[in-house]
Structures are given as structure tokens and as C-alpha cells.
N, C-alpha and C positions, 0 to 999 in steps of 0.2 A: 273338730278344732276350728275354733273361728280365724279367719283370716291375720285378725294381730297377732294370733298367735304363732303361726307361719315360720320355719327356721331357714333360713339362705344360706346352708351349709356353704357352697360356695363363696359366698361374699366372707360366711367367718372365717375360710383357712385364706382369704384372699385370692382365690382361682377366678380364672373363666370355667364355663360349663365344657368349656371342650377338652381342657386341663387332662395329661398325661396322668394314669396313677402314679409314673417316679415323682410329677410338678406337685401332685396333692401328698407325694409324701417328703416332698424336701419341703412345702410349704408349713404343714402339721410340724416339723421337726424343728424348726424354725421359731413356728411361733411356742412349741412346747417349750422348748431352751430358755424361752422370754417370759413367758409364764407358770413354770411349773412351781408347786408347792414348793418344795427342796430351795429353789431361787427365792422365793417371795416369803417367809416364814412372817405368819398373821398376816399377812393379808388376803384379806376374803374376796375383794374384789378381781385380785390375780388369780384366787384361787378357783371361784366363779369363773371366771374368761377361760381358764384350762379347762375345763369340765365341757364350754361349751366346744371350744377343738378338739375337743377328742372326743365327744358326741359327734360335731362333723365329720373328722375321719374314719371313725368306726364304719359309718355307714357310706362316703365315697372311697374308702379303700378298699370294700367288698362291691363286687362288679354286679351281684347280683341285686344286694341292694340300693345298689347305685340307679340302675337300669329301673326299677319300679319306683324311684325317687323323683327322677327325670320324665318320668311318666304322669305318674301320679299329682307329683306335686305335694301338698299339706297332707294329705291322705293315702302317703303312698305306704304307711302303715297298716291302715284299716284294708288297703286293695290287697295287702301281702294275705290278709288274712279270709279273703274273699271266698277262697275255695269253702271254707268248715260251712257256708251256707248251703252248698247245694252240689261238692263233691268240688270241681276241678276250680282254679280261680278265671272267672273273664277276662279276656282282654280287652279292654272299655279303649285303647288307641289314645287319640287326641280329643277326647271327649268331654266336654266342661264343665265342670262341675258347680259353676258361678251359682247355678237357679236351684241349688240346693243346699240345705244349711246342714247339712253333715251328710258323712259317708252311707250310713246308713240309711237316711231319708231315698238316695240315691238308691240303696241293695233292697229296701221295700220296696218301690216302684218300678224294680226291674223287676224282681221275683214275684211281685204281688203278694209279698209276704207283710203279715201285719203284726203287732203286738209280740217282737222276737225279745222284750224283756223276760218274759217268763211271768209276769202277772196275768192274773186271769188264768194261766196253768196248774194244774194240781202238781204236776211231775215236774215243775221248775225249767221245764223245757222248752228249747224252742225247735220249731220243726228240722230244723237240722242236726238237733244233740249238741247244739251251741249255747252256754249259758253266759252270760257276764252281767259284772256289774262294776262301778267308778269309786274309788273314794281320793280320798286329796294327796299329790304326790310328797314326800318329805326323804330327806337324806338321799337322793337319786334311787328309790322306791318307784318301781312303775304302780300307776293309778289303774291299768285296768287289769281287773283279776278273771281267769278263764277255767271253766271246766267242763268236760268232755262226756259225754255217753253215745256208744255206737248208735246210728241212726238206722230206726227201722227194724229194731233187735226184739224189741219189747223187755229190754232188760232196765233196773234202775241207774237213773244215773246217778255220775258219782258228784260226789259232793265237796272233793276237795278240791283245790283250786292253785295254780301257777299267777305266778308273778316276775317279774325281773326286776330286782336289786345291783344297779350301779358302784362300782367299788373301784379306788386305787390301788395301783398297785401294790404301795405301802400298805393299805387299810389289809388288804388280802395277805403281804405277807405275815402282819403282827398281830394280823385279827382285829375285832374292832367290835363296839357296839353298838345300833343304829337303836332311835326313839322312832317306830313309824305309827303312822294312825292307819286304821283302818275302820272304815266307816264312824262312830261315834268313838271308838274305842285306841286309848294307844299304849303299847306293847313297845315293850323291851327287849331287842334282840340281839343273842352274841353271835358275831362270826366268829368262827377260829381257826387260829392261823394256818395258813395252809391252801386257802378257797382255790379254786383255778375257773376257768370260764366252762361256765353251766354246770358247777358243783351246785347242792341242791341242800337248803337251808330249809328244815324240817317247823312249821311253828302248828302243835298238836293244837286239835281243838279251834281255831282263829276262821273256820273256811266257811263256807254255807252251810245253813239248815235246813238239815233235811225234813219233810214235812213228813214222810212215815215214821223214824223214830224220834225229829226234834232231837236229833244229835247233830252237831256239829262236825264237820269234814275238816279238813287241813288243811293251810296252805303252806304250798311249797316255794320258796324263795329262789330264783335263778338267778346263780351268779353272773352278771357282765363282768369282765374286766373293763377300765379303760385304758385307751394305747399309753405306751411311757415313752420318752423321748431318749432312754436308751436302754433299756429293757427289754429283751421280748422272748416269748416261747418258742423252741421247738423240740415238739414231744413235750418229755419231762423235763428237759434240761431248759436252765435259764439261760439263755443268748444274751451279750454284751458285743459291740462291736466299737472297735480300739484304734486307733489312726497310729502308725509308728515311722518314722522318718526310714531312708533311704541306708542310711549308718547303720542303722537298730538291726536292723533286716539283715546288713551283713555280717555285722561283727556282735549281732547278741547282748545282752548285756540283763539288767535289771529295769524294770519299768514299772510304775504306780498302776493300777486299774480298779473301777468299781466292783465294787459287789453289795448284793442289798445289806449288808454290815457296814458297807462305807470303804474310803480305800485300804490295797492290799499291795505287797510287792509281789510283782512276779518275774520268776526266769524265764528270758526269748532265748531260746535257742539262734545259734548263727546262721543264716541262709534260711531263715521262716520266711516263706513265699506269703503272697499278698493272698487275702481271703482263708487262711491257714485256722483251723478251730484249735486252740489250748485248754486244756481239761484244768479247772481248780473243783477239786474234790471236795465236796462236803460244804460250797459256798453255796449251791444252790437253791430252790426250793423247797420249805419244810414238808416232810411225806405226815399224812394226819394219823399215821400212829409212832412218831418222833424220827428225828434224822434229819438229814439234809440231801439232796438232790446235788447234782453237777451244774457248775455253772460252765459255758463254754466263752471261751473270749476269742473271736475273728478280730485277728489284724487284719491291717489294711496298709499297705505301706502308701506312705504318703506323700509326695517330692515338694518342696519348701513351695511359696509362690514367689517370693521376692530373695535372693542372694546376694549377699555383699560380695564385693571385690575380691575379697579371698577365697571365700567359701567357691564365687565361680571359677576363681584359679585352680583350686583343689579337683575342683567336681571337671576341669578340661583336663587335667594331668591327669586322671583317673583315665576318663576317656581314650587317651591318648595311649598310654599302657594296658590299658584292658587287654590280656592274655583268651576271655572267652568271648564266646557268640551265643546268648542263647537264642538264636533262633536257627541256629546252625542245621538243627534238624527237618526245619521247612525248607532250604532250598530247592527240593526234590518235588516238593508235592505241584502235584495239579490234577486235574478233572479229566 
């Protein structure tokens, strides 16, 4: 990757590098609300700027990609995948990568490894059982395709090949068709509804040639999600999380909330504590042989920021007759 090419994750969610994961995810959260599809409809340019904060968050709200991001730098992709050369990955430190015009120029010259295309190879191989090749990125399509055979086996390797396929969350719940190219050739592919992160998009036929039978291998499409700004998974079930006033919480009532259909009415029960999960059945997730999944919806109870005159007169006479204590049960505790 040359240099212009380069992504300042930090600078796009607007962080410093020292930034707390809550600061990178109230930032993400932030800037998703301002740009998400849903807000901007036809505009490609909002819808471009989303794509690139939630490419940044992806990779600083995981710690582990974070850490080889901050390492690495531009290349802190190709370092993730340093070990398939030669078993475990390096740790290269604070090492510069300025006097070399790709990663790899840098992993021949440390391993003395030369010509890891695979040309010039009968078996397509390179001494690791590492084989790749590039074609041109399109519809959030990763460009480099990867395929694997045990090193040292003396077995053939395999010929079909991984990819990662970028998707929203909408495109995965309603399915969606991408046009991608690969190498000279471009292909029409359905997802269907239902994708989840690292479901695996089958395109028969599309992958490397294999030089003993001149068949063709496969490649398999790996779903990404991207983050949504209030969507999220855990497990199977769809997570929503729901802000409810102080009132709501104690006397119950009827409240609007999302779901990937759009809104819905729900019953709160009276005295639903803050962080409380509500099951709506059948809102959630489409299962890929038909149905729906649960969506869960976490309240949060929320206390106003600003109060008129009465409202604070209410909320002191409340105060003032309040019959409980809950915290009545801590005065006892200590160490």
C-alpha cells in the first residue's frame, strides 16, 4: 500500500491515539447518527463517510487489531498475516518500514525468500503453502484472494480461495446483490438474507487454476458486517439499546422502539431497572432456512438533562416523600 494510500483511523472517528475504547465508541456512535444511510437517503457521499467510520471502528474497537494497527501502521494488515510465511508472526517493534515500498519487499529480505508469487512454480506455491493474488476492490470486495496448503506435506494444494465481502447491515438483513470483478472477469453475486459476520458466500468455479487438472477451485466470500449505530449482535439475538425517562421506569407504560422493520410499540413493564433486556419475539434476525430470531431491547433509564420549574418541583416532592431506600441493603457492607 503506498503511502497516499494510508487510513488515519483515528483522525476519521476524530480520536487521539490514546482514546479510551468507550471515547472510540461514543465517537463512532456519533459520527454513525450523522451519517448513516437511514439519515442521508441518496446520498453517496454520506454514505461513502459511513463506510469509512465503521471501517475505522471495526478495527479500533477490537483491541487486538488495534494493537498491530498502532504497530504496524499502513501494513498492519499484511504484519497480521506474517506468521503463513514461515509459522508464527514477527515482532518487527518500532521498525521502519520508510526504505521499503511494500510489506512484502520487507518479508523477502528478512526471510531471503524470493519469488513468493508462485510464478516460475509448477505447484502454485510459495514456500510457505501461501498463495495470493490482487484484483481491483468493488462494492466493499477485499482485493486480495488467499489459498492455503499444509507446508511440507507434499500434498496438492488447494485451489480455492477466501475473500472478505464488506456488507450493511441492511444489505445482510434483506440480502442484496453485489457486481464484483475479479481479475478480467465480472460476476454477479446474490447474498441472502440472513448473512451474519463470517457466513461464507460460495461462488463455484471463480477461484485459481489448477495446473494438474486446469479446473478451477472456488472462492469463498467472507461476510464482514459493518458496525450500526444501533444495532448489534449478541449470539443470535438482535441487541437494540433504548433510553426511557425516570417515569417510564416506574409507572410503565407503552413506548415506540426499533427494529429492522421499522418502529414498533412495546409494553414496559413498571419498575423495569436500567440495563433490563425485553424479548420481542420474531423481530429479530432472519434464520436461512425461514423465520425470525429475537430481537432484545436494553433500557436504559435516562434522567432529563435540563428541568423546568415544575417538573423540578415534582421530582423534589417525590424526593421528599419517597417511602423507599434502595440502597438500604448496602449499609452493612464492608471489607
Amino acid at each position: 500500500m503506498a503511502a497516499t494510500d494510508f487510513k488515519d483511523y483515528y483522525s476519521t472517528l476524530g480520536v487521539s491515539k490514546s482514546a479510551s475504547a468507550d471515547d472510540i465508541k461514543r465517537a463512532f456512535r456519533k459520527l454513525a447518527r450523522k451519517y448513516h444511510p437511514d439519515v442521508n437517503p441518496g446520498d453517496s457521499s454520506a454514505e461513502a463517510k459511513f463506510k469509512e467510520i465503521s471501517e475505522a471502528y471495526e478495527v479500533l474497537s477490537d483491541a487486538e487489531k488495534r494493537k498491530k494497527y498502532d504497530q504496524f501502521g499502513r501494513y498492519w494488515q499484511q504484519a497480521g498475516a506474517a506468521g503463513g510465511y514461515g509459522g508464527s508472526a514477527a515482532d518487527f517493534g518500532g521498525f521502519d518500514f520508510s526504505n521499503y515500498g511494500s510489506f512484502d519487499e520487507f518479508i523477502n529480505e528478512l526471510l531471503g525468500r524470493f519469488n513468493t508469487s508462485g510464478f516460475g512454480n509448477p505447484t502454485g506455491r510459495s514456500p510457505g503453502g501461501y498463495t495470493s493474488y490482487r484484483t481491483s476492490p468493488r462494492s466493499g470486495f477485499s482485493n486480495d484472494f488467499r489459498n492455503y496448503a499444509p507446508s511440507g506435506t507434499g500434498a496438492q494444494p488447494s485451489f480455492d480461495q477466501e475473500a472478505k465481502i464488506s456488507l450493511t447491515l441492511s444489505e445482510a438483513f434483506r440480502g442484496t446483490q453485489k457486481r464484483l470483478k475479479i481479475g478480467e472477469e465480472e460476476v454477479e453475486v446474490r447474498i441472502p438474507a440472513g448473512a451474519k459476520q463470517g457466513s461464507k458466500v460460495r461462488l463455484r468455479g471463480k477461484g485459481q487454476v489448477s495446473p494438474y487438472t486446469q479446473q478451477r477451485g472456488d472462492i469463498y466470500l467472507i461476510v464482514n458486517l459493518l458496525p450500526h449505530h444501533i444495532f448489534q449482535f449478541e449470539g443470535d439475538n438482535l441487541v437494540c439499546e433504548v433510553p426511557i425517562a425516570p417515569d417510564e421506569a416506574v409507572l410503565g407504560g407503552k413506548i415506540q422502539v426499533p427494529t429492522p422493520d421499522g418502529s414498533v410499540t412495546m409494553n414496559l413493564p413498571a419498575g423495569v431497572k436500567s440495563g433490563q433486556s425485553l424479548r420481542l419475539r420474531g423481530k429479530g434476525w432472519p434464520h436461512p432456512k425461514g423465520g425470525r430470531g429475537d430481537q432484545l431491547v436494553r433500557v436504559v433509564i435516562t434522567p432529563p438533562q435540563s428541568l423546568s420549574k415544575q417538573e423540578r418541583e415534582l421530582y423534589e416532592k417525590i424526593q421528599r416523600e419517597r417511602t423507599t431506600d434502595p440502597r438500604s441493603h448496602l449499609s452493612q457492607v464492608m471489607l
